[in-house]
N, C-alpha and C positions, 0 to 999 in steps of 0.2 A: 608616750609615757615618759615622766620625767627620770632620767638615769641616776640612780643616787653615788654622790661620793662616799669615798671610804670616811672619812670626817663624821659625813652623815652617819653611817653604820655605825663607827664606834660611839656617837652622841645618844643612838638606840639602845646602844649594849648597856650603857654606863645609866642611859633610865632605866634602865629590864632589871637591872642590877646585878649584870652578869658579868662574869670575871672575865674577858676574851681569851685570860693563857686557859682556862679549860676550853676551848672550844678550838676548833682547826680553824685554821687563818682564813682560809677560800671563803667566799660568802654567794650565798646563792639569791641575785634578789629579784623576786618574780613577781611578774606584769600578766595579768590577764590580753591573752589575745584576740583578735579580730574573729576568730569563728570558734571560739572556748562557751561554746553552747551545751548546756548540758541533756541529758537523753541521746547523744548522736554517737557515743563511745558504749562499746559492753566490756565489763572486766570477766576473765574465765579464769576461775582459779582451776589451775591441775597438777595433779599428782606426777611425779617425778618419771614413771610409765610413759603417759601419757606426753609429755612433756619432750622425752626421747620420741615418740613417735612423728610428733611435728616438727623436730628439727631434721630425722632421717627422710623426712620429704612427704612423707605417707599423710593420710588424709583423715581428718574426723569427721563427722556427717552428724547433724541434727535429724532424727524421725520423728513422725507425727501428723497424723492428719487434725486438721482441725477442731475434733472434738476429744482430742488424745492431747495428754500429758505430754511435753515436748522428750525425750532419752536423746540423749548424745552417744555415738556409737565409734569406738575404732574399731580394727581389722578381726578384734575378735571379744571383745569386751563390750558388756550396752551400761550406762551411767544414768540415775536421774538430773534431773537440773531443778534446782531450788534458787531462788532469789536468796542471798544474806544480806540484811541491811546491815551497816557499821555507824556507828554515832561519829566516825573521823570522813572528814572529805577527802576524798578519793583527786587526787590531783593527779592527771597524765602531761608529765614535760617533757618533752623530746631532746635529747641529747643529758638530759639531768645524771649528774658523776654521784654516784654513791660513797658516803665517807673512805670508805676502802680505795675509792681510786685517787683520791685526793692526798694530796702533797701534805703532810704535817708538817714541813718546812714553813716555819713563821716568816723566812725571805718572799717567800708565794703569794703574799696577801693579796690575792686577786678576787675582784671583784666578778663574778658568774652572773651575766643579766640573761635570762629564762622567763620565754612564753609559755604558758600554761595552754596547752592546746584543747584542755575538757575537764571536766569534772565527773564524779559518780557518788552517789550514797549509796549504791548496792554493787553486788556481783552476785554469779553467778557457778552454785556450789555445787560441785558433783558429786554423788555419791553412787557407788560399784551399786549395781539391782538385779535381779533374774531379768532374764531377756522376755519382753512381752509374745510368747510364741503361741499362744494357743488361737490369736487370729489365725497363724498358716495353716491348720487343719479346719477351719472352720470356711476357711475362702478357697480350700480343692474341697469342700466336702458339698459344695453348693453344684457341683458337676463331676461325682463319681466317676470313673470310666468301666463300663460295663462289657466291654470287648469290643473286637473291628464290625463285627455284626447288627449292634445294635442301634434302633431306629432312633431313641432317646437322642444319642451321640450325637449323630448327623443334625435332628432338629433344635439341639438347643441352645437358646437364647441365653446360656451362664454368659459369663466371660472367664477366657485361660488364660495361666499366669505364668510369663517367662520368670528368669530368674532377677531381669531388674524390673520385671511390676512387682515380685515379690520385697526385691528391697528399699524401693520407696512406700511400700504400706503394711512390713510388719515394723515392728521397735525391738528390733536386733541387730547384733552386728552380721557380716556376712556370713563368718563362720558359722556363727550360731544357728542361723536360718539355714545352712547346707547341711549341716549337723544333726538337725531338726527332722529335714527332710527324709534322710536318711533313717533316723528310729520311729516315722511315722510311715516306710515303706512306702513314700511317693517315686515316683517314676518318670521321665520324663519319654512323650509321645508326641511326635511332632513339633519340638521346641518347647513344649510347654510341659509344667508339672502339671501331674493327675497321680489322684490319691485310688486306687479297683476301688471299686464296688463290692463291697463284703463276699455277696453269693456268686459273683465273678471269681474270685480272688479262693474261695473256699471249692470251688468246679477245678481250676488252676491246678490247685494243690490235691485235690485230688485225684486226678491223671498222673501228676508224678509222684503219690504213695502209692497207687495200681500197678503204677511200672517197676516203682522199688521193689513191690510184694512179687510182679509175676516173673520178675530178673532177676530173685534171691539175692539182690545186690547189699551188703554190707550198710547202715546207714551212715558210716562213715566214710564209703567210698562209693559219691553217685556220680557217674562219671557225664560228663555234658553234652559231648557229642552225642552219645546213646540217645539221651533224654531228646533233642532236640532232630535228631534222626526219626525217632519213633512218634514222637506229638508230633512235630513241624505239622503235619498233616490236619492235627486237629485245632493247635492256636496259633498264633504268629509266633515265629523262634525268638523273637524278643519280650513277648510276654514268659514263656516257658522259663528263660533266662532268670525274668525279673522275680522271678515265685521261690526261684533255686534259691536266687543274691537272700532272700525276702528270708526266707525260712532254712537259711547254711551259710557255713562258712566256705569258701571258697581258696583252694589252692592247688601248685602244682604237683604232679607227680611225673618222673622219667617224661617230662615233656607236656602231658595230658591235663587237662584241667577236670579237676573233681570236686567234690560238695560234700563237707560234711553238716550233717542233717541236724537243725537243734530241736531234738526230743520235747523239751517244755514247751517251743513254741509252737509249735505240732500239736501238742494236746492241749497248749490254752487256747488255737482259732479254731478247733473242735468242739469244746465248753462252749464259746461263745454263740455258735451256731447249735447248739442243743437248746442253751437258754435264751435267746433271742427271741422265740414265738414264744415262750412261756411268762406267765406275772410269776410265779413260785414253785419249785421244784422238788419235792420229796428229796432231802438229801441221799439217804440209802438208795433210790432209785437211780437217783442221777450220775451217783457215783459207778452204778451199774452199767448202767447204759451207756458210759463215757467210754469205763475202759472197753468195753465191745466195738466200740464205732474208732478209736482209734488204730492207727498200722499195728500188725505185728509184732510184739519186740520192744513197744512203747508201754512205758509204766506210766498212770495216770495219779498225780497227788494233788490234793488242795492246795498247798503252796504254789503251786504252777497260777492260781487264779488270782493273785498278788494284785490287788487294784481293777479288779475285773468282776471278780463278783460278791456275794458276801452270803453267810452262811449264817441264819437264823437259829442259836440251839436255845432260846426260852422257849420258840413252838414245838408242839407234841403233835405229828413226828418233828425233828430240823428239817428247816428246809433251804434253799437255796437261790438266789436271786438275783438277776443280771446289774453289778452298777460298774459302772465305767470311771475312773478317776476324769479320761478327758470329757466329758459330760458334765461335771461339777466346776462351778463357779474358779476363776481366773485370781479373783480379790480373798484373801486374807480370811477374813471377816466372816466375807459372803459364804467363802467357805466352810468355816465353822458354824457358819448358821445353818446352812443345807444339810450337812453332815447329822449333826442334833437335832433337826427335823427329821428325820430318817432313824435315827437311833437316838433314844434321850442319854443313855449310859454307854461308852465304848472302853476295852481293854486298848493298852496300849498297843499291843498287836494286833489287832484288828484295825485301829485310826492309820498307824503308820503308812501303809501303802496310797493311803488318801490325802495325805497332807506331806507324804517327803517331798515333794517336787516344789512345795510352798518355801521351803528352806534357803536363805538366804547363804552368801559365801560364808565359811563359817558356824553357820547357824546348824543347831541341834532339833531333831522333831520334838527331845523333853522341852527344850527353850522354847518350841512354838505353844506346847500342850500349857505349859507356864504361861503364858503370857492370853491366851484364848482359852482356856476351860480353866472346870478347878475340878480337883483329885477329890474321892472318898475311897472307901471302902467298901467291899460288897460281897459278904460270905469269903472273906480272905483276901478277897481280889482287886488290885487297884485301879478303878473305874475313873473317866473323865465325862462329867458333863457342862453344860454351857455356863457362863459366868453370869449371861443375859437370859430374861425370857422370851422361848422362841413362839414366834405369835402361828 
């Protein structure tokens, strides 16, 4: 390429019609080079986070299997990626000095000759998104673990998931997906996560309210050795364990490791196992029959079934019915569609436990109700139904 003199430059300025004392003396004058191909470069814009992360050495990761949205993931944050086109061309020049490094000294007048190594018209936008996690419960849920006994186990053809098959095929970061794990009460068995088997997991727990009831033991102090002294015999001591972790909190005392016991979660895996064989449930009955079949000492309330089940009072009697929030649709939308198919009017206390986990960083459940239903009225009460018709 031919190298232009300064002569040249200022014979440019003076057709542009530019004044050269407004402008810094340096001149940048750039030649496309030898492999300034464009497609072969990606721009990633990132946030100033994010930005700290890849200079402390740490690593971002693209997820996505082929039929998935690509996320960008650090060590505890997941991002979408959106292409932005810009109407300016995207020039990458290596070693290019930004006016700030440059000499405002008019003695400087240096001529800067610069290969353009690439071009782009887009990049590459992140924006912060809830982590795609409801594939992790759906990929242990294809291979329940139903105890060391069972034939199932031994014969089946699933596949199990250490912790990096799980993080090359969910779209979270790592924390997230361990985090995940943990309020989904997986467990890991031989290297691999495994999610019990509901009537596994409800057998589990009820060995150790029989031992609480027959040991008058406090539910705030179930002490571990005890527990794993007296079952060892009937499950593996690491199952017994995992039920304690599962359904208490764990701490020390004068040395001893104890368990205090959480009440609600106690009589919401009780509910679920009442109404699990049932289509609808007499509410006054069921409310009966709850607090019976629960320990002890355990008070049974509706708000315990917070996204688990839902309570009919237009029917005569009320009744009551098994729904599960993780059961319902993953997508926004799909959501509010499901939901409105199942109920055409909901209170806002009723929707809430079905749609908070939809809420983006920031975001309000009224902002989601806002923007997917619309509000009336209904004998006092403010009702949301679908904005769309639901077919």
């Amino acid at each position: 390429a031919a190298v232009r003199s300064r002569a040249e430059v200022d014979a440019t300025l003076q057709t542009a019609k530019l004044n050269p004392a407004e402008l810094l003396p340096a001149v940048h004058c750039l030649s496309f080079g030898p492999q300034a191909g464009g497609g072969e470069c990606c721009l990633l814009q990132l946030e100033p986070g994010l930005c700290a992360e890849l200079e402390a050495g740490r690593s971002l990761v693209i997820r996505g299997e082929k039929d998935e949205h690509a996320v960008l993931c650090s060590k505890d944050k997941t991002y979408d990626m959106k292409i932005a086109d810009t109407s300016n061309m995207l020039l990458f020049v290596p070693g290019c000095k930004t006016p700030e490094e440059l000499n405002a000294d008019q003695a400087s007048c240096n001529i800067i000759h610069s290969q353009i190594a690439g071009f782009s018209k887009n990049y590459w936008e992140l924006r912060r998104c809830r982590p795609k996690l409801r594939k992790l419960r759906k990929l242990l849920m294809e291979d329940p673990y139903e105890g060391p006994d069972s034939q199932k186990d031994q014969a089946s053809t699933f596949s199990k998931y250490t912790t990096e098959d799980l993080l090359s095929l969910i779209q979270a970061s790592e924390e997230e997906i361990l985090h995940q794990l943990q309020v989904i009460d997986a467990c890991k068995i031989e290297g691999y996560w495994r999610i019990l088997d509901f009537d596994y997991e409800i057998k589990l727990l009820n060995h150790v309210t029989q031992l609480i009831d027959s040991e008058s033991w406090p539910l705030s102090k179930v002490p571990l050795c005890a527990c794993l002294e007296e079952l060892g015999s009937l499950e593996p001591r690491e199952m017994i364990e995992h039920i304690l972790l599962s359904y208490g909190r764990k701490y020390v005392d004068d040395g001893e490791v104890f368990f205090e016991m959480y009440e609600d979660k106690i009589c919401r895996a009780i509910a679920q196992m009442l109404l699990q064989n049932a289509v609808k449930f007499n509410l006054s009955e069921f409310e009966e029959v709850w607090q019976q079949s629960v320990p002890e000492g355990m008070t049974t309330r509706l708000d315990q079934l917070q996204g688990l089940a839902l309570v009919d009072k237009s029917s005569r009697p009320e009744t009551i019915f098994l729904l599960k929030v993780e059961d319902l649709p993953e997508d926004n939308q799909e959501r509010f569609n499901s939901l409105f198919g199942i109920r055409e009017k909901w209170t806002e206390v009723d929707i809430t436990p079905y749609i908070q986990d939809l809420c983006a960083e920031k975001q309000t459940v009224g902002a989601l109700l806002t923007k997917y239903a619309r509000s009336s009225m209904l004998n006092g009460v403010k009702v949301y139904n679908s904005r769309r018709p639901i077919s």
